[in-house]
C-alpha positions in Angstrom: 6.5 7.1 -6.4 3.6 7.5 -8.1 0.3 6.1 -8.9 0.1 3.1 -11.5 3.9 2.3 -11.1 3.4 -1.1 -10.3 3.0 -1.1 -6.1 0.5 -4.1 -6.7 2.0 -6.4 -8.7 5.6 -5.8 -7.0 3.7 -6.1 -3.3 2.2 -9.7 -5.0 5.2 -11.0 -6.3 6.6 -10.4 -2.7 4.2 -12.4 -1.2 4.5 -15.0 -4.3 8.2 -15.3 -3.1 7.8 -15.1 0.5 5.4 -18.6 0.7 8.8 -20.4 0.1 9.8 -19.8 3.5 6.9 -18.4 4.8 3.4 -20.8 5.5 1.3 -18.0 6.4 1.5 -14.7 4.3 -0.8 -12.1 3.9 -0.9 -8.4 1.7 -2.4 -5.6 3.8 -3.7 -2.2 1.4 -4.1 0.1 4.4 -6.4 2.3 2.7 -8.2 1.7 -1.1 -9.7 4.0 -3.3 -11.8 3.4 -6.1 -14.1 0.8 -5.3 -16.8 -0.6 -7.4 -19.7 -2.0 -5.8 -20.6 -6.3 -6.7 -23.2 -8.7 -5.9 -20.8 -9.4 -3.0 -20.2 -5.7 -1.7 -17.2 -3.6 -2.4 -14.4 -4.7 -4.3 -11.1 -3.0 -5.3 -8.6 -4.4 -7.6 -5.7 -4.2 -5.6 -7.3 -5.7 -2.5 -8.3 -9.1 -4.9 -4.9 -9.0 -6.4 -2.9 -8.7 -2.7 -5.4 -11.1 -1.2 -5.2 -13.7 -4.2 -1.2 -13.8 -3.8 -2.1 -14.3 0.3 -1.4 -17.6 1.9 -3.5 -16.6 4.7 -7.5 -15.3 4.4 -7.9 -12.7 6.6 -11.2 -10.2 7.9 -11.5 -7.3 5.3 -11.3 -4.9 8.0 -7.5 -5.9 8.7 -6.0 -6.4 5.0 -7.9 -3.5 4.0 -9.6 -1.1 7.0 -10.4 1.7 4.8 -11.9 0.7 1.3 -13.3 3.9 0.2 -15.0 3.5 -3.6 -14.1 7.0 -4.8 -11.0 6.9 -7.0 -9.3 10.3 -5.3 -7.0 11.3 -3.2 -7.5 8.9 0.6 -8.3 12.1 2.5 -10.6 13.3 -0.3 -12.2 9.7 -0.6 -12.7 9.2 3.3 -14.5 12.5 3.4 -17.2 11.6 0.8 -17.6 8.8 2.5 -17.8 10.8 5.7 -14.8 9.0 7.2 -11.5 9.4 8.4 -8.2 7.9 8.1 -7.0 7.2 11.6 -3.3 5.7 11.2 -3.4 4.2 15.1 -6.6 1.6 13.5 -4.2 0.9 10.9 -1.5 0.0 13.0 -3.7 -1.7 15.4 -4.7 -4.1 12.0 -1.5 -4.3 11.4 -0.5 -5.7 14.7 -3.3 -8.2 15.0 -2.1 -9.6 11.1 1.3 -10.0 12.6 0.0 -12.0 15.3 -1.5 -14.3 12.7 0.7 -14.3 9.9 4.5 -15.3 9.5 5.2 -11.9 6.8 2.9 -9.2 6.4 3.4 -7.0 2.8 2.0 -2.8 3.2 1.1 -1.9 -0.3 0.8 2.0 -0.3 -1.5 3.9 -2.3 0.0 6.4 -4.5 3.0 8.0 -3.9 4.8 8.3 -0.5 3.3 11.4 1.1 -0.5 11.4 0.0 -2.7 13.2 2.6 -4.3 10.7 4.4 -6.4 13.4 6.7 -6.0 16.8 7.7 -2.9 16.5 9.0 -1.5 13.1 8.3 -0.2 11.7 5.1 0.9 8.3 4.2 4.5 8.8 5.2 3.4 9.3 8.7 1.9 5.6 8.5 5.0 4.7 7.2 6.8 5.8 10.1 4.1 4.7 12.9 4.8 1.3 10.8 8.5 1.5 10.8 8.7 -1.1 8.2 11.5 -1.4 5.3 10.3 0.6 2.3 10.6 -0.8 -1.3 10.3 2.4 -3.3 8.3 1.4 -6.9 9.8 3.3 -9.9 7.7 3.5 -13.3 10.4 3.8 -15.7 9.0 7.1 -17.3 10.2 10.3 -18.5 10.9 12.5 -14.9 10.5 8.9 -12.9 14.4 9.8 -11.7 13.1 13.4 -10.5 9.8 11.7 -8.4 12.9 8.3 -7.3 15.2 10.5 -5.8 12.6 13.3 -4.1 10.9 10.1 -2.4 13.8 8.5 -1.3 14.7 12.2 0.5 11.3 12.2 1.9 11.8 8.7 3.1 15.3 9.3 4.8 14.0 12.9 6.2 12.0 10.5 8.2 14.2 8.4 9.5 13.1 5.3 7.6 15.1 2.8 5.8 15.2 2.7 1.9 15.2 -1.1 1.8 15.6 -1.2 -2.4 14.1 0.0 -5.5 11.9 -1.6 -8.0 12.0 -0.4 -11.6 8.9 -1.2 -13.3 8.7 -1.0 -16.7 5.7 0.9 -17.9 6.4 2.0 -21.9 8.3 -1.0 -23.9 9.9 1.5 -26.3 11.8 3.5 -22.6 
C-alpha cells in the first residue's frame, strides 16, 4: 500500500519459504529507486536484501532492469536519469528469470499505482505480469483506508488479490 510497509522483507521471507520446495528461487525489484553509489557500482537496499534471500544469482539487468539512485517517484527517478520505464523490458526480464528459475517473487515499489512513465504506472506492470498480488499492509493509523482503496484498484484490473500481509510498523498499534 504504501512505501516502508514491509514489501521487502515480506517478498524475502517468500523466497526464504519457497527454497523448501523450490531449488532455484530468485526476487526480481522491477524498478529501484534510491541508489547509493559503492566501490562496486550501484547498490540499493532492497535489491541486496531480495537477492541475498535468492537461491539463484542472476544478471542485474533481469532481478533489477531499472536501478535508478534518486529516491523519488520511478517516473521522476528515470527522468533524471534520462531514462524510461518501458514495462515490455520488464516483462521480457521477467520471462527469461522464469526460464531459469523454479519461483520468481515481483517486489513492487511503493504503492500499487505509482507512475512508472507518462502514461503507465505500476498497476499496469501488474497486469502485463498477471501474477497473484500479496497486498503489504503497515498497520498504521488510515492503513484500512490505503488496504481497501488498493485492493479496488487491484480488482478494477482484473487481477487476483492472492492475500494480505499485515506488517507491523509501531509496537504500541
Amino acid at each position: 500500500t504504501d512505501t516502508g510497509v514491509g514489501k521487502t522483507r515480506t517478498s524475502c521471507a517468500l523466497l526464504h519459504a519457497l527454497r523448501a520446495t523450490h531449488p532455484k528461487c530468485v526476487g526480481m525489484k522491477p524498478f529501484a529507486t534510491g541508489a547509493e553509489e559503492t566501490a562496486a557500482g550501484w547498490s540499493n537496499d532492497d535489491v541486496t536484501q531480495l537477492r541475498a534471500a535468492s537461491t539463484l544469482q542472476v544478471m542485474p539487468e533481469l532481478d533489477n532492469p531499472y536501478l535508478l539512485p534518486w529516491p523519488v517517484s520511478p517516473h521522476i527517478a528515470a527522468k533524471l536519469a534520462g531514462q524510461t520505464i518501458d514495462i515490455e523490458h520488464i516483462v521480457h526480464a521477467f520471462d527469461v528469470l522464469c526460464e531459469q528459475a523454479d519461483a520468481v517473487v515481483v517486489e513492487g515499489a511503493g504503492g500499487f499505482v505509482v507512475p512508472l512513465n507518462e502514461t503507465q504506472t505500476s498497476a499496469d506492470l501488474a497486469q502485463a505480469l498477471d501474477l497473484p498480488i500479496i497486498l503489504v499492509v503497515g498497520i498504521r493509523l488510515g492503513c484500512l483506508n490505503h488496504a481497501l482503496l488498493t485492493q479496488e484498484a487491484i480488482e478494477a484490473r482484473g487481477l487476483r488479490l492472492a492475500g494480505w500481509v499485515a506488517n507491523r510498523l509501531d509496537p504500541d498499534m
